[in-house]
C-alpha positions in Angstrom: 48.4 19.9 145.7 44.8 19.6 145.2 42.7 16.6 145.7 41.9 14.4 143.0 38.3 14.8 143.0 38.9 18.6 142.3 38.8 20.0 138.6 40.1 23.8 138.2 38.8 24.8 135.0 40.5 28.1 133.5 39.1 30.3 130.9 41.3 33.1 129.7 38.9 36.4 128.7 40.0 39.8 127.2 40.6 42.2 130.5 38.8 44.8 128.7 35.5 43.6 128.2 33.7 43.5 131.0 30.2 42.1 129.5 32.3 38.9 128.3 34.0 38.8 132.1 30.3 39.3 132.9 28.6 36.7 131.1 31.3 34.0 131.6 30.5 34.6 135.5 27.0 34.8 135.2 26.8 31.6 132.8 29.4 29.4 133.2 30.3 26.5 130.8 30.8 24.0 133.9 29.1 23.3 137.1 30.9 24.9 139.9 31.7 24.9 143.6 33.5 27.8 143.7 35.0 30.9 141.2 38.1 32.6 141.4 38.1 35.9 139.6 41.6 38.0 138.7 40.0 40.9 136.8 39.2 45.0 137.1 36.9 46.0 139.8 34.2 47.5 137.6 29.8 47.8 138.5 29.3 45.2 135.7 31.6 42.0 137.2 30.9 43.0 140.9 26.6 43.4 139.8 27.4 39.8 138.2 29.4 38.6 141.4 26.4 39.5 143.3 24.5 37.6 141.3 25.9 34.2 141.5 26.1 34.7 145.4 22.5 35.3 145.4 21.8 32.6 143.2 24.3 30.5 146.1 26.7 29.1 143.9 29.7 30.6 145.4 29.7 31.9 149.3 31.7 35.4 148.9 34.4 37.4 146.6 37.1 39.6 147.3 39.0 41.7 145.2 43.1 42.1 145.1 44.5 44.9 143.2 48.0 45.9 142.5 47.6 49.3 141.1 50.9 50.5 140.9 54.3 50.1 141.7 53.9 53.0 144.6 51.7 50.6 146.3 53.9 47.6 146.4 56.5 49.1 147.4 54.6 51.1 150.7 53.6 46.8 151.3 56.8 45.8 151.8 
């Protein structure tokens, strides 16, 4: 459970489009503390990760990819 003084805000973007996933990093309709990102790794959302931790409005980012069902099963 998360403290009350902390607001998640969610915004639900089509996968395939990274210069929408871009710009909502980039310019975001809230301030933030922090950014959780569940998306492709492509150059133009880590070039706008990079960005924002330049800019110091998030600390670091780290990608977690399933990409297939090969993989999961060689984690278990």
């Amino acid at each position: 459970m998360l403290d009350r003084r902390i607001v998640v805000h969610r915004s639900i973007l089509p996968e395939a489009d990274d210069d929408v996933i871009a710009s909502a990093i980039l310019e975001p309709r809230h301030k933030r503390a922090g950014l959780i990102v569940t998306t492709h790794d492509t150059a133009p959302v880590r070039d706008a990760l990079a960005a924002v931790i330049e800019r110091g409005e998030v600390r670091g980012a780290c990608f977690a990819t399933q990409t297939s069902q090969a993989d999961t099963d060689a984690h278990r």
